[in-house]
Backbone as a printed PyTorch tensor [residue, N CA C, xyz], in Angstrom:
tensor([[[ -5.6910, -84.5250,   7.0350],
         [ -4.5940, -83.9880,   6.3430],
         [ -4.2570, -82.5930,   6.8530]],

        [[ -2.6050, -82.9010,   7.0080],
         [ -2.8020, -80.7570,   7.4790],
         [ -1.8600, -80.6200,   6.5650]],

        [[ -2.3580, -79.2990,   6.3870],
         [ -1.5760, -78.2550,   5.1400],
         [ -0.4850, -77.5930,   6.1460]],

        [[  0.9730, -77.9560,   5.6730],
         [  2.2140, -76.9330,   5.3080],
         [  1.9610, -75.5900,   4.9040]],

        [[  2.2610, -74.6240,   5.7020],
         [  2.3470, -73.1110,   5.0340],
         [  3.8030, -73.3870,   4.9690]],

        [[  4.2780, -72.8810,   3.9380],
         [  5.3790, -72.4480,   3.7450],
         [  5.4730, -70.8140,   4.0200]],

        [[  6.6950, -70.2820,   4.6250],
         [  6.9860, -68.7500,   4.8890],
         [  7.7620, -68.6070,   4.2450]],

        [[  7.2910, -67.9960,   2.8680],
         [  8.2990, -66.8410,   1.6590],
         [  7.9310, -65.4200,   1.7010]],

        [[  8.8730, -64.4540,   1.5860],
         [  8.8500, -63.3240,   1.5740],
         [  8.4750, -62.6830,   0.0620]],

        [[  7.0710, -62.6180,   0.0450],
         [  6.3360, -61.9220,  -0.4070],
         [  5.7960, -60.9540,  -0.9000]],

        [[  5.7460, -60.0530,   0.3650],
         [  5.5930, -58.9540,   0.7820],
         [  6.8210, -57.8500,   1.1710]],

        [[  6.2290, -56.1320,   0.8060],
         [  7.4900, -55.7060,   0.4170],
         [  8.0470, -55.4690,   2.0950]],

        [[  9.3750, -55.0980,   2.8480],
         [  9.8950, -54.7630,   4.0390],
         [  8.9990, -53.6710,   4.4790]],

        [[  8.8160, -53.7610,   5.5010],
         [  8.4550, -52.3570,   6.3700],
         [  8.8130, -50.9080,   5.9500]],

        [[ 10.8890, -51.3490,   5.6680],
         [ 11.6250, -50.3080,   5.9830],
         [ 11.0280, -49.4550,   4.1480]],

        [[ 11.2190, -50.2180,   3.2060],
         [ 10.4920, -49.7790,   2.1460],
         [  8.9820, -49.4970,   1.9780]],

        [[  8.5110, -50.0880,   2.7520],
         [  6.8910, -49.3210,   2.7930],
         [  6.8400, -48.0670,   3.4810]],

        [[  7.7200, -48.1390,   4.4240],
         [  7.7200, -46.1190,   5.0040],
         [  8.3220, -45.8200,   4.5030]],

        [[  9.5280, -45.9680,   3.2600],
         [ 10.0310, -45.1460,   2.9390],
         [  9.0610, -44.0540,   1.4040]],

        [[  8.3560, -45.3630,   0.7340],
         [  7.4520, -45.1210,  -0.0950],
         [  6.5110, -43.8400,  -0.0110]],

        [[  5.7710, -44.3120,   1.5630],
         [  4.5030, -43.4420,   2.2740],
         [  5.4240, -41.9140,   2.2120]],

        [[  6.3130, -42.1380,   2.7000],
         [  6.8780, -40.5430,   3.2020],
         [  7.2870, -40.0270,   1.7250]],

        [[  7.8620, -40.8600,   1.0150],
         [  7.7220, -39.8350,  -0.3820],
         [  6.9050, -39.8280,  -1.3800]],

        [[  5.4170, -40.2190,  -1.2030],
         [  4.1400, -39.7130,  -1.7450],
         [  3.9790, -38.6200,  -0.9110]],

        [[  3.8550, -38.7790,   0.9170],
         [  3.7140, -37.4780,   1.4390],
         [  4.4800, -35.6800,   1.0630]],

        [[  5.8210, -36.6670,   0.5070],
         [  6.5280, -35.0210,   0.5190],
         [  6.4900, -34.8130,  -1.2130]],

        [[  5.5850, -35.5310,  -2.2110],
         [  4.8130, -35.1170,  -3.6130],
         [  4.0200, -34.6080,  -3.1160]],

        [[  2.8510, -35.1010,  -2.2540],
         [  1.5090, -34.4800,  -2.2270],
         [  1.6200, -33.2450,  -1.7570]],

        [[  2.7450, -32.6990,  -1.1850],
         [  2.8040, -31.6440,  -0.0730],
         [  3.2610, -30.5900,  -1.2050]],

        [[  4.3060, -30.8890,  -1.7710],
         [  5.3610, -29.8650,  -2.4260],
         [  3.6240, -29.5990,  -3.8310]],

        [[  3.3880, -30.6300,  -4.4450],
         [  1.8940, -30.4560,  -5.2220],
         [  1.1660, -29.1730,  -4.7550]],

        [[  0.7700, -29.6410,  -3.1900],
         [ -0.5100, -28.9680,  -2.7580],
         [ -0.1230, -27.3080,  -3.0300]],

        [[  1.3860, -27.2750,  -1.9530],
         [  2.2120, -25.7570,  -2.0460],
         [  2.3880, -25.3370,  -3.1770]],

        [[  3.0200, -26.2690,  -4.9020],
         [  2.5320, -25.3120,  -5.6280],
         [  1.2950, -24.6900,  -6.3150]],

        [[ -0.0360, -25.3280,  -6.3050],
         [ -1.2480, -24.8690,  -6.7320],
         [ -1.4810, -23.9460,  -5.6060]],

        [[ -1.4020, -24.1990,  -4.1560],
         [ -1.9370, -22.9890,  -3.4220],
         [ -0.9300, -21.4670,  -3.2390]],

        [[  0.2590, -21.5610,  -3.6530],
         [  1.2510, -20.8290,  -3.1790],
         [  1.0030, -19.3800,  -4.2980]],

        [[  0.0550, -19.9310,  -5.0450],
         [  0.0590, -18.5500,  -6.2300],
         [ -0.6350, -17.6400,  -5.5700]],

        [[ -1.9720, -18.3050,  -4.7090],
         [ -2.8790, -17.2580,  -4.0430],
         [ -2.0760, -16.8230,  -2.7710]],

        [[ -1.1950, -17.2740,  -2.4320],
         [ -0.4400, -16.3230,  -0.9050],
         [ -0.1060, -14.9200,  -1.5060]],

        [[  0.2980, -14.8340,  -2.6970],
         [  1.0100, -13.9590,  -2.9520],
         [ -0.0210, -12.5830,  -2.5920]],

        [[ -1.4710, -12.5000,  -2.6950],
         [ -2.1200, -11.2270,  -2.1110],
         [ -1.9800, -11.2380,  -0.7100]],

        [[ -1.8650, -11.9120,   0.5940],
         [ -1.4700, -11.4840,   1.5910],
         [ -0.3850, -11.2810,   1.7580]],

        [[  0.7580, -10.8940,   1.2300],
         [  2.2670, -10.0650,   1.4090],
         [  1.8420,  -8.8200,   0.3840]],

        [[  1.1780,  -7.9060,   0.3560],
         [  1.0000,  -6.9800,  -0.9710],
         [  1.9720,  -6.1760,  -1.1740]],

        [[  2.4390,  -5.8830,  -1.6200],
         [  3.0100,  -4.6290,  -1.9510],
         [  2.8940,  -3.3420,  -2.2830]],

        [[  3.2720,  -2.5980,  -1.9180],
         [  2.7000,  -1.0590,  -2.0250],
         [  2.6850,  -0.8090,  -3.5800]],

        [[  1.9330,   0.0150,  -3.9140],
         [  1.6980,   0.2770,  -5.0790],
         [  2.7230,   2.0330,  -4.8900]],

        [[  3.2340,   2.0320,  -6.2170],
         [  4.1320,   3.4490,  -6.6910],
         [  3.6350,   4.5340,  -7.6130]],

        [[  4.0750,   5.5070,  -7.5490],
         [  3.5130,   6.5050,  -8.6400],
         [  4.6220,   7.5690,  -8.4630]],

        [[  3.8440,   8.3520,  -9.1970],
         [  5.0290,   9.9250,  -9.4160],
         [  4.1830,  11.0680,  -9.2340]],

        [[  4.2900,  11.9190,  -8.2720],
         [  3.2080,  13.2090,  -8.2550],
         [  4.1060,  14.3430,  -9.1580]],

        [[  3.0190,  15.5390,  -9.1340],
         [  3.9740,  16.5890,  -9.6680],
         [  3.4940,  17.8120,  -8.3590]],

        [[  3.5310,  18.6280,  -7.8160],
         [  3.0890,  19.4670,  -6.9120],
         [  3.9130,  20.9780,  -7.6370]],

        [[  2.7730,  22.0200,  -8.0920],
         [  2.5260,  23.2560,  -8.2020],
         [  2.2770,  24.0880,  -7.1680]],

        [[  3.6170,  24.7500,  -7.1830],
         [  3.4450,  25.5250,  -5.8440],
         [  3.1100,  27.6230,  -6.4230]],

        [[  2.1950,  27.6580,  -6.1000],
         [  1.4160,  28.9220,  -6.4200],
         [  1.6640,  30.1750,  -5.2410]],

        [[  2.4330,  29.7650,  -4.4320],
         [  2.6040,  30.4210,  -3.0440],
         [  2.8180,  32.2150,  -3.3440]],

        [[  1.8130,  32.5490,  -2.4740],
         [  2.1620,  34.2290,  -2.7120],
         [  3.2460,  34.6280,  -1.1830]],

        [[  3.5500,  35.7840,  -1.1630],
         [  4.3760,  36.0800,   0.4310],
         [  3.6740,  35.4520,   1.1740]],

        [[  2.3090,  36.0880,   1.6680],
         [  2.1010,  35.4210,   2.7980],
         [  1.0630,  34.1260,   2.9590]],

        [[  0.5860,  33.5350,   1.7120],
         [ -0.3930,  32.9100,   0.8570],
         [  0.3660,  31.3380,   0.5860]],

        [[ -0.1480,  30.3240,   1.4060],
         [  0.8500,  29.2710,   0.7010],
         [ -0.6070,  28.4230,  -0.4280]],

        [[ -0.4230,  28.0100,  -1.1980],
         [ -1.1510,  27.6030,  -2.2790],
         [ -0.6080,  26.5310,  -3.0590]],

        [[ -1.1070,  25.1900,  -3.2020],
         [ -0.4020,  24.1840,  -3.5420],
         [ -1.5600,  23.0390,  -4.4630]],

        [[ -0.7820,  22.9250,  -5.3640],
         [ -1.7250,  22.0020,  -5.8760],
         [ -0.9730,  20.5570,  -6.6380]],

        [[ -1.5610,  19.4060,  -5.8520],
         [ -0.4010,  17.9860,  -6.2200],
         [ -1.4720,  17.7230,  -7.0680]],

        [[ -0.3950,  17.2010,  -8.2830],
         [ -1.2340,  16.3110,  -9.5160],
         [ -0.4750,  14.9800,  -9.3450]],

        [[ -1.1030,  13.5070,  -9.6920],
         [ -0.9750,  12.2000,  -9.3040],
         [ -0.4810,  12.3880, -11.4830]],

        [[  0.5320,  12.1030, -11.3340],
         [  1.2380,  12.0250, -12.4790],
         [  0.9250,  10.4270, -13.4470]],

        [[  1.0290,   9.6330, -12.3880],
         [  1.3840,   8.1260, -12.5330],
         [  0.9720,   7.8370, -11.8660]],

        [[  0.3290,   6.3010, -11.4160],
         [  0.0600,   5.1280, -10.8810],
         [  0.2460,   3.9670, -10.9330]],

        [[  1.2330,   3.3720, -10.3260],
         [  0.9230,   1.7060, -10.9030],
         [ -0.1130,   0.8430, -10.1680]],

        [[ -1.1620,   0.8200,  -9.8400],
         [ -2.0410,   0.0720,  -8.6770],
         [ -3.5220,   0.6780,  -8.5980]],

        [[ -4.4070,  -0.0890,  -7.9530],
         [ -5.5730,   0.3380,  -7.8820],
         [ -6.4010,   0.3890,  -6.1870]],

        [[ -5.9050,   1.4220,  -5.6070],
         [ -5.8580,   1.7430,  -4.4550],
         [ -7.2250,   2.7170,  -4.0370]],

        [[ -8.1620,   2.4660,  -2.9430],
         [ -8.9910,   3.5520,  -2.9300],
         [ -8.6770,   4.8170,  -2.0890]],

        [[ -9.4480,   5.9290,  -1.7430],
         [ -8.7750,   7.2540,  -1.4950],
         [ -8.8230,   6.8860,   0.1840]],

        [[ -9.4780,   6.0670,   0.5060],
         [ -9.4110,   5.3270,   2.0620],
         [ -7.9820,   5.1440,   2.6590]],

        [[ -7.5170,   4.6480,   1.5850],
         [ -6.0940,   4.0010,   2.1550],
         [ -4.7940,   4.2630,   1.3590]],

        [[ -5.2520,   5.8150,   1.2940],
         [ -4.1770,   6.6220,   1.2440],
         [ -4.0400,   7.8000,   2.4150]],

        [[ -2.9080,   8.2480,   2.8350],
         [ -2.5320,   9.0750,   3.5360],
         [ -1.2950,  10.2010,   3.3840]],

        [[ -2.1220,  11.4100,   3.1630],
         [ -0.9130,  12.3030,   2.8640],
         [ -0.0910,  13.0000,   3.8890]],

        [[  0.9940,  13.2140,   3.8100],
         [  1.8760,  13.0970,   4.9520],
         [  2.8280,  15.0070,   4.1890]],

        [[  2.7190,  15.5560,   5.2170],
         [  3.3980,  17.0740,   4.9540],
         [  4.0510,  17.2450,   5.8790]],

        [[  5.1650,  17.7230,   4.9930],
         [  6.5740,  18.2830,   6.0130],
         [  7.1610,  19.8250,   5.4860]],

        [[  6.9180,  20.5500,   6.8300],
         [  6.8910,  22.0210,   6.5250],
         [  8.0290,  22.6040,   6.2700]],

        [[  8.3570,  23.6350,   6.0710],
         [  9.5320,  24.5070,   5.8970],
         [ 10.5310,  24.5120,   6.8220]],

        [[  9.8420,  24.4090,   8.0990],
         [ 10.4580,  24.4790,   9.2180],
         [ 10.6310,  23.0460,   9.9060]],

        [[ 10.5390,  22.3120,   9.1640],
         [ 10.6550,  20.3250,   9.0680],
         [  9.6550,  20.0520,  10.6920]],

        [[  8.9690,  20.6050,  10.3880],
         [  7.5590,  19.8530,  11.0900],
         [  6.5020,  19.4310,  10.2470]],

        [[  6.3250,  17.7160,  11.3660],
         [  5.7870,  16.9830,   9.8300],
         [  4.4430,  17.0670,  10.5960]],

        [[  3.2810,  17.4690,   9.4950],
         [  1.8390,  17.2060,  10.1380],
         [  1.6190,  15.8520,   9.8000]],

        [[  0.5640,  15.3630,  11.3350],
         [  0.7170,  14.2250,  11.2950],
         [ -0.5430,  13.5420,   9.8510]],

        [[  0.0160,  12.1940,   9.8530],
         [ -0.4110,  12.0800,   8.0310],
         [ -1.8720,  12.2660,   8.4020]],

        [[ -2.2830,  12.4590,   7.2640],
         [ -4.1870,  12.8240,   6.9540],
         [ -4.5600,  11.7610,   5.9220]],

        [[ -5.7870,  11.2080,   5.9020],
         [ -6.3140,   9.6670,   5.2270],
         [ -7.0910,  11.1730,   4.1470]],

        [[ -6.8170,  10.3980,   3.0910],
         [ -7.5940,  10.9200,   1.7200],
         [ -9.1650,  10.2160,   2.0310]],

        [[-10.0280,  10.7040,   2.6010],
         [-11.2700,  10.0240,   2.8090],
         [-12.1250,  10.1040,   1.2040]],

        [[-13.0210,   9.2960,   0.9790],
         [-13.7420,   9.1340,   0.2030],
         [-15.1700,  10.4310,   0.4900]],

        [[-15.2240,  10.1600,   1.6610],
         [-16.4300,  11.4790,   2.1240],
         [-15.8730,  12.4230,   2.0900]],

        [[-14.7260,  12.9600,   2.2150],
         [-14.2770,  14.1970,   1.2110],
         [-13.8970,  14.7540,   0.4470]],

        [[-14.5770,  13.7540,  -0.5020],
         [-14.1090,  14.4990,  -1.8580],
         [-14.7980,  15.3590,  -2.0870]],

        [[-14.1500,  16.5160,  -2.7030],
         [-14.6790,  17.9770,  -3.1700],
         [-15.0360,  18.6860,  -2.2160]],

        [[-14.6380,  18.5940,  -0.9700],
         [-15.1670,  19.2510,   0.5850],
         [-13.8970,  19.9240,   1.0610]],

        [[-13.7130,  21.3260,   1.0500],
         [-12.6100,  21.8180,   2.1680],
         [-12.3360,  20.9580,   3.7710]],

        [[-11.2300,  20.3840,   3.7650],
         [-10.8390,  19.8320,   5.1330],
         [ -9.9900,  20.3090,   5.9280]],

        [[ -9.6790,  20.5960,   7.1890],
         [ -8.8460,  21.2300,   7.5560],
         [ -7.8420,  20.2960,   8.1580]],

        [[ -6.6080,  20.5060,   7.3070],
         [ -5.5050,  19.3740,   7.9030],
         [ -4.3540,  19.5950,   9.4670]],

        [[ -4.5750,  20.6960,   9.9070],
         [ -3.6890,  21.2930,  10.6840],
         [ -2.7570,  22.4490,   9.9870]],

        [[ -1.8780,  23.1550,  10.9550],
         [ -1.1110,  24.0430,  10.9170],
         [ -1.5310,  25.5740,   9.5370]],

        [[ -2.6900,  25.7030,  10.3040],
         [ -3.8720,  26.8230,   9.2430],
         [ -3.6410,  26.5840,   8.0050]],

        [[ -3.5990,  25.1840,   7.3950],
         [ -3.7200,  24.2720,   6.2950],
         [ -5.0510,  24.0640,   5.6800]],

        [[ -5.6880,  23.9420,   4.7290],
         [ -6.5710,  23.4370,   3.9990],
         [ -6.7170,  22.8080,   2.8760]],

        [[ -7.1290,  21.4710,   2.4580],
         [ -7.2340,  20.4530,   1.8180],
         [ -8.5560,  20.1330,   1.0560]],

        [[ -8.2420,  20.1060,  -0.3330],
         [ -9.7770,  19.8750,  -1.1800],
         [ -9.3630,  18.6740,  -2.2990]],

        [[-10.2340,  17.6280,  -2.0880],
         [ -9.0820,  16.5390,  -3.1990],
         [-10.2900,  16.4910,  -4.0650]],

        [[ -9.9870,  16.2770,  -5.1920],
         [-10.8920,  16.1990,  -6.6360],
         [-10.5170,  14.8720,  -7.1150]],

        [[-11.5650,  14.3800,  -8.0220],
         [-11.2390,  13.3460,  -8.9860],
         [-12.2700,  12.0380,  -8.6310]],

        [[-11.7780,  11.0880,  -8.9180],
         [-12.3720,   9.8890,  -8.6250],
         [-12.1030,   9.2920,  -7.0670]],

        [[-12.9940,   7.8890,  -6.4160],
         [-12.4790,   7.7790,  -5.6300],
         [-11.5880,   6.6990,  -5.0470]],

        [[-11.1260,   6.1030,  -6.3220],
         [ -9.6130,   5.5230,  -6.1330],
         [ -8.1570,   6.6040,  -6.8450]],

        [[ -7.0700,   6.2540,  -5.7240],
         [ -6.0110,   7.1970,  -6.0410],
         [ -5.7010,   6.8370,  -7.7290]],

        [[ -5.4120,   7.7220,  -8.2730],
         [ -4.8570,   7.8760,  -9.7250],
         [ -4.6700,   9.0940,  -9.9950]],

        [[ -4.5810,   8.8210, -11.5670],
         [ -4.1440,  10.3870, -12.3920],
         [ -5.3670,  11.3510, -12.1720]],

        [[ -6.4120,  10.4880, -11.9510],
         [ -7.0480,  11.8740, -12.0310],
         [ -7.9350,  12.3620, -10.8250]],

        [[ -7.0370,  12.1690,  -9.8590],
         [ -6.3340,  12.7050,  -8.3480],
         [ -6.4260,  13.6370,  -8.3080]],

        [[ -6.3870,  15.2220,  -7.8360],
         [ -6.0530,  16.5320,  -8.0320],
         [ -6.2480,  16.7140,  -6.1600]],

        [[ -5.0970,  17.1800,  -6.2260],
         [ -5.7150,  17.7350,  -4.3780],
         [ -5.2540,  19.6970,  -4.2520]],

        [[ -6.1430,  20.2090,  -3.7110],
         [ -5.3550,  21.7640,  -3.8530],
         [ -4.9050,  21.5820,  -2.2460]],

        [[ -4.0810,  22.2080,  -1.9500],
         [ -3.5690,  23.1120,  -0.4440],
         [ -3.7650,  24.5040,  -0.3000]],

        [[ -3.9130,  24.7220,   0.7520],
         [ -3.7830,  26.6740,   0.7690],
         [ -3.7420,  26.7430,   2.0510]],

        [[ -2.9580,  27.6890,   2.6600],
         [ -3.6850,  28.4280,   3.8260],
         [ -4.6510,  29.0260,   3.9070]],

        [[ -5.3020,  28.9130,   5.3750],
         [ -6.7090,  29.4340,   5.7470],
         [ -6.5430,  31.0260,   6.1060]],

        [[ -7.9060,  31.4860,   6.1050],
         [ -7.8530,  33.0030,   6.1150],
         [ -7.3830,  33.2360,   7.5210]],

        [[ -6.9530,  32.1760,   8.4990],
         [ -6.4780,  32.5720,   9.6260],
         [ -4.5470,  32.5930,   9.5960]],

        [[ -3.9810,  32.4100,   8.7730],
         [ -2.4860,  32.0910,   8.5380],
         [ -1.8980,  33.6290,   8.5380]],

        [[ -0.8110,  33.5910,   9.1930],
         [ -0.3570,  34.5560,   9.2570],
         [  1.4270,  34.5090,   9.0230]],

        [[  2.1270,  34.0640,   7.7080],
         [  3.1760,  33.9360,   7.7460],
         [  3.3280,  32.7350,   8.0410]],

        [[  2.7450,  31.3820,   8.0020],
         [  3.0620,  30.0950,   8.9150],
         [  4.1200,  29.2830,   7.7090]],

        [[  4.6390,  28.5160,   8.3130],
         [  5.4170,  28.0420,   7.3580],
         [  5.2210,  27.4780,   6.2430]],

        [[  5.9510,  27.5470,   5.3000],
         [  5.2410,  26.5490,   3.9980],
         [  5.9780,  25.3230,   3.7470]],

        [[  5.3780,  24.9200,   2.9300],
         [  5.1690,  23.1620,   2.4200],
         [  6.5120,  23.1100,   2.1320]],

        [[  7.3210,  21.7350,   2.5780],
         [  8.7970,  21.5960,   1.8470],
         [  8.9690,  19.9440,   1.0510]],

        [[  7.9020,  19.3220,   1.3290],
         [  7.7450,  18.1010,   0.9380],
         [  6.4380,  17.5210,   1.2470]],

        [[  5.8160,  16.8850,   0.1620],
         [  5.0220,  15.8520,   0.2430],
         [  4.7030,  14.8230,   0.1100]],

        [[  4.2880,  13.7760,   0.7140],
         [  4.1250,  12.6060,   0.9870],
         [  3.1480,  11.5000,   0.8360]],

        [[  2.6820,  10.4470,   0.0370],
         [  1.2890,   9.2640,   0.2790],
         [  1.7750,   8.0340,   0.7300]],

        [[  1.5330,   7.5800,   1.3830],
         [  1.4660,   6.1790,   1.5410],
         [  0.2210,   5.4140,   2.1720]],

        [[  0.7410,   4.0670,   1.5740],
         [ -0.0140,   3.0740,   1.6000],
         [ -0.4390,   2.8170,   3.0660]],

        [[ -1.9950,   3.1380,   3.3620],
         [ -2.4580,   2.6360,   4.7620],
         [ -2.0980,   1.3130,   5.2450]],

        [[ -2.6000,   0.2050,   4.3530],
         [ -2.1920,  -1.0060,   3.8350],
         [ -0.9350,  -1.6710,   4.5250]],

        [[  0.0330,  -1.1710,   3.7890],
         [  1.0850,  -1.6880,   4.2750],
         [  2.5800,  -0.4480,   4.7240]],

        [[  1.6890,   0.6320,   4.5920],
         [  2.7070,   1.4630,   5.5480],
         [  3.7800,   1.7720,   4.6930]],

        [[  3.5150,   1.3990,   2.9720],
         [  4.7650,   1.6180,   2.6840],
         [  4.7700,   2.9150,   2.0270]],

        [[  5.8190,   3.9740,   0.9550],
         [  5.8510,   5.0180,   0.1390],
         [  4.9580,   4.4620,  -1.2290]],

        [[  4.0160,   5.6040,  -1.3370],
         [  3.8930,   5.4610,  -2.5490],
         [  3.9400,   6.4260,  -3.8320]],

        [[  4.3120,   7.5610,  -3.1980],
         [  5.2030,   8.6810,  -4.0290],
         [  5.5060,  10.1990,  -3.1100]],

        [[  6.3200,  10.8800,  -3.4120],
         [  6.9380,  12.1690,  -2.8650],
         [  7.6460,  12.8270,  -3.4900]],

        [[  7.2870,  13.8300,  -3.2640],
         [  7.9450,  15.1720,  -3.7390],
         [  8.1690,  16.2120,  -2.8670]],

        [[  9.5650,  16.9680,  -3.5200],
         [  9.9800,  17.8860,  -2.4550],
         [  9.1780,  19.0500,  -3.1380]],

        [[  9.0090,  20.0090,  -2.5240],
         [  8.6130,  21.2790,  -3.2350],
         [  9.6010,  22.7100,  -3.3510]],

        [[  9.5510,  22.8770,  -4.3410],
         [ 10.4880,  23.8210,  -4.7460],
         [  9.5060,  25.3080,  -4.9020]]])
C-alpha cells in the first residue's frame, strides 16, 4: 500500500516569518535601549554650576583677594577644578588645578600671584581660596575676573568679574 501525501499549506509564508523575526528584533532592541539608555546618561556629564562671590581687599600696591564658593549645584573634587585669572591688563594666567595636596599650602600661581585654598576637598560652599601678591610685586597688575571650570568636561562652572 502507498500512502498519498497530500500538499496543503500549513505552514506560515516565508515572507511573514521574516517579517515577524524583524519585528521581535526591532522590540528587543528599542527594550534593550530603553533599560540601558538611563545609564548613558553619566558618560555625556555635564558641568556642574555655582555662583562665587570674590572680596577684593586690594591696597595701592597690595592686590589681596579672597573668592567665596557662594553656591554649588554638583559634587566635584578640588582635582578637577581649575581656576582661570584674567588680569587688569587682560592677560589671562594660564588656568591652575585646585589640587587636593594643596590645601592650606601657599602656591605660587604666576604673575607674583599667590594662592591658599581652604575648606574641604570637594569644590563647595565651604571653598575659601585667598589671592595676594607676593613680597616680590611691584605695582603688577590686578585681578579683573575670575574663573573655574570643569577639568572634566572643559565646561564654566562659575565667574566673576572683580570690581
Amino acid at each position: 500500500m502507498k500512502r498519498v501525501f497530500q500538499e496543503k499549506d500549513k505552514a506560515v509564508s516565508p515572507i511573514i516569518a521574516t517579517i515577524l523575526l524583524v519585528a521581535i528584533t526591532v522590540v528587543l532592541a528599542a527594550t534593550l535601549y530603553t533599560i540601558v539608555g538611563g545609564y548613558t546618561t553619566l558618560i555625556g556629564a555635564s558641568t556642574p554650576t555655582g555662583s562665587i562671590d570674590v572680596q577684593n581687599a586690594s591696597a595701592t600696591n597690595d592686590a589681596y583677594y579672597f573668592v567665596y564658593v557662594q553656591q554649588f549645584g554638583g559634587n566635584i573634587s578640588l582635582n578637577d577644578v581649575q581656576l582661570e585669572i584674567t588680569l587688569s591688563n587682560n592677560t589671562i594666567i594660564p588656568p591652575v588645578t585646585l589640587s587636593v595636596n594643596n590645601l592650606n599650602k601657599v602656591t605660587y600661581i604666576g604673575y607674583s600671584l599667590d594662592m591658599k585654598v581652604s575648606g574641604d576637598s570637594y569644590f563647595g560652599a565651604t571653598t575659601g581660596i585667598a589671592i595676594n601678591s607676593t613680597s616680590s610685586a611691584h605695582g603688577e597688575p590686578f585681578i579683573s575676573q575670575i574663573r573655574f571650570i570643569d577639568v572634566t568636561t572643559n565646561g564654566l562652572i562659575a565667574s566673576k568679574t572683580v570690581t
